[in-house]
Residue frames as qw, qx, qy, qz and C-alpha x, y, z in Angstrom:
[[0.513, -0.405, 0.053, 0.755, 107.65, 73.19, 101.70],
 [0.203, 0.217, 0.351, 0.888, 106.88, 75.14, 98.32],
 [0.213, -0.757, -0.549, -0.285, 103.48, 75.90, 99.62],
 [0.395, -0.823, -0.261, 0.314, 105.00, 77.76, 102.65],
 [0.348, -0.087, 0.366, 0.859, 107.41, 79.43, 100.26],
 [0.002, 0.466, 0.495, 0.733, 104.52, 80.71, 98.37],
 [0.305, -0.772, -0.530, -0.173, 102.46, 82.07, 101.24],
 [0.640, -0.476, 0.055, 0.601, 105.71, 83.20, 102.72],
 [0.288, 0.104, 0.274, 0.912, 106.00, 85.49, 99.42],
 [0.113, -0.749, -0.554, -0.347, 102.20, 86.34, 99.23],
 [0.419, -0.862, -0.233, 0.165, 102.52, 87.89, 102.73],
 [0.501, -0.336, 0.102, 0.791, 105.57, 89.77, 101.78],
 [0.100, 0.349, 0.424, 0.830, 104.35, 91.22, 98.98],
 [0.370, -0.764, -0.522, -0.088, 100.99, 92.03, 100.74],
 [0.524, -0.696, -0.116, 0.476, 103.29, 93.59, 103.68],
 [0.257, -0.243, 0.302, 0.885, 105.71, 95.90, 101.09],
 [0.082, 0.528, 0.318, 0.783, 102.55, 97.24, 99.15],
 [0.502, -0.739, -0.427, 0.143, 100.96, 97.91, 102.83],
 [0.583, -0.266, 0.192, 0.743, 104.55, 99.77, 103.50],
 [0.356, 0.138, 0.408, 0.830, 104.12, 101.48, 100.28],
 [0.197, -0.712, -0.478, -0.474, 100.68, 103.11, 100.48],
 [0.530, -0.733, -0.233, 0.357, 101.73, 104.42, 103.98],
 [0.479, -0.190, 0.276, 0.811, 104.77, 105.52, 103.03],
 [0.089, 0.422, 0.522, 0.736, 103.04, 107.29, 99.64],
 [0.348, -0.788, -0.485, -0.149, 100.45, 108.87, 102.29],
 [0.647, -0.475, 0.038, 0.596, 102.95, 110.10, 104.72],
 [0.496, -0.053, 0.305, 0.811, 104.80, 111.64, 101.69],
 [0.061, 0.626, 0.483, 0.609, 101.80, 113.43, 100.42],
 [0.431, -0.824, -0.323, 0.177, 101.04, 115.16, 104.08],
 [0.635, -0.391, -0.015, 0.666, 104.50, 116.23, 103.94],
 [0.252, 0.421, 0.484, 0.724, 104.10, 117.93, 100.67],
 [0.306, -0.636, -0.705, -0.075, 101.46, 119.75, 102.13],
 [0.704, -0.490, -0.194, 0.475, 103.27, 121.10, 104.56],
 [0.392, 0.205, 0.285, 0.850, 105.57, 123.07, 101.93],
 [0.001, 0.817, 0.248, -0.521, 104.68, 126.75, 102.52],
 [0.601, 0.740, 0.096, 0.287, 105.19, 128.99, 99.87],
 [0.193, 0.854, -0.456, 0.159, 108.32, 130.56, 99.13],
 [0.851, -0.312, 0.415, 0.078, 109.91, 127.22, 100.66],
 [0.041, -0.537, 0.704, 0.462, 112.90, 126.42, 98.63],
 [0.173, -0.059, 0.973, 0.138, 111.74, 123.01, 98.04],
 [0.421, 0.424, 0.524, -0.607, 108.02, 123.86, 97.11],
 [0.780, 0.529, -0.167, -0.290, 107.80, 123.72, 93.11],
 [0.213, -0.558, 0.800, 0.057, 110.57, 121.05, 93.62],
 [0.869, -0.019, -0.331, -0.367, 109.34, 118.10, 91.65],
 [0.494, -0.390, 0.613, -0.478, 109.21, 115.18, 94.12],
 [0.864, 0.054, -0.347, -0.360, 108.56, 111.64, 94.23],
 [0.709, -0.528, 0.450, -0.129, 109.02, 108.84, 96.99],
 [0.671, 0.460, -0.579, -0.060, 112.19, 106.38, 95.71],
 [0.911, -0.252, -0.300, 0.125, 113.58, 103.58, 97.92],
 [0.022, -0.758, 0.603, -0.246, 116.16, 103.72, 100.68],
 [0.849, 0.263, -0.425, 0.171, 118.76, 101.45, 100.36],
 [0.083, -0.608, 0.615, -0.495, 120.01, 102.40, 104.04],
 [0.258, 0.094, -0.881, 0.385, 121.43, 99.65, 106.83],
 [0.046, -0.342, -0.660, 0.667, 119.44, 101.25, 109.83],
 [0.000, -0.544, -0.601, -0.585, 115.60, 102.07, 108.91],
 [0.309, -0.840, -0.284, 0.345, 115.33, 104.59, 111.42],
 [0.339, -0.454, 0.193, 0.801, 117.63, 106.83, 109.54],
 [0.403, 0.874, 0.273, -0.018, 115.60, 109.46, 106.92],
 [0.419, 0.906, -0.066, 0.017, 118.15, 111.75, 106.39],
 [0.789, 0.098, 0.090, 0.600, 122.14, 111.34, 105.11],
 [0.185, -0.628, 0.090, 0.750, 124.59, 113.78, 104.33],
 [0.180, 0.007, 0.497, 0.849, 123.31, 113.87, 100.76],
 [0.173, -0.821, -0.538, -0.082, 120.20, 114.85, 102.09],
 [0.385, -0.697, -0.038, 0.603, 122.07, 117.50, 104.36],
 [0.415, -0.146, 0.407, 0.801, 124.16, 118.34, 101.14],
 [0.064, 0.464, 0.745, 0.475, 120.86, 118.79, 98.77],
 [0.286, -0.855, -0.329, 0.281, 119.65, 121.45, 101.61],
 [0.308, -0.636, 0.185, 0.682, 122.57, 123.39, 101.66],
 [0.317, 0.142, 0.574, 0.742, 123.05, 123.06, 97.64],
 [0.068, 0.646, 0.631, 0.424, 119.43, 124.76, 97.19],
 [0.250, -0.866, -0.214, 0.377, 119.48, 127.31, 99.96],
 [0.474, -0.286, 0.361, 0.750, 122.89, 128.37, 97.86],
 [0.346, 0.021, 0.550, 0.760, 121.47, 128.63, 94.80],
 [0.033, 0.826, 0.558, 0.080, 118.29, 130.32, 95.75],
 [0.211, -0.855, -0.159, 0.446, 120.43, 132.93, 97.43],
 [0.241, -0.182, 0.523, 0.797, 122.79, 133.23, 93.92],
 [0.425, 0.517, -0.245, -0.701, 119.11, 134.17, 92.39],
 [0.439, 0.118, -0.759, -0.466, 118.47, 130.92, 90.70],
 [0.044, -0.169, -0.942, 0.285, 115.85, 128.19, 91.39]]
């Protein structure tokens, strides 16, 4: 029983750094992407966990909010 407990973590762990090097790939393309004069383009960045229910959902309303908060303050001249 502990033995399939322990191969039962190996392959998790295996499977979440698999997960993580996508993910970290993915995130760099996106970057990429950023055109200049993009609000979000000298934005410092950096991929953190999501702690959401449904993993098909990327963006929240403090994602929505974090848009709107920077488009504001680019157009008050800051940023």
């Amino acid at each position: 029983m502990k033995l399939l407990q322990a191969i039962r973590q190996f392959l998790n762990g295996v499977e979440n750094k698999i997960k993580k090097i996508a993910v970290q790939n993915k995130f760099k393309r996106y970057k990429s992407m950023i055109v200049d004069g993009h609000i979000f383009k000298n934005l410092p960045m950096k991929v953190i966990g999501d702690m959401s229910e449904n993993p098909h959902e990327f963006f929240s309303h403090y994602d929505a909010y974090s848009v709107w908060l920077m488009k504001k303050i680019k157009e008050n001249g800051g940023g």
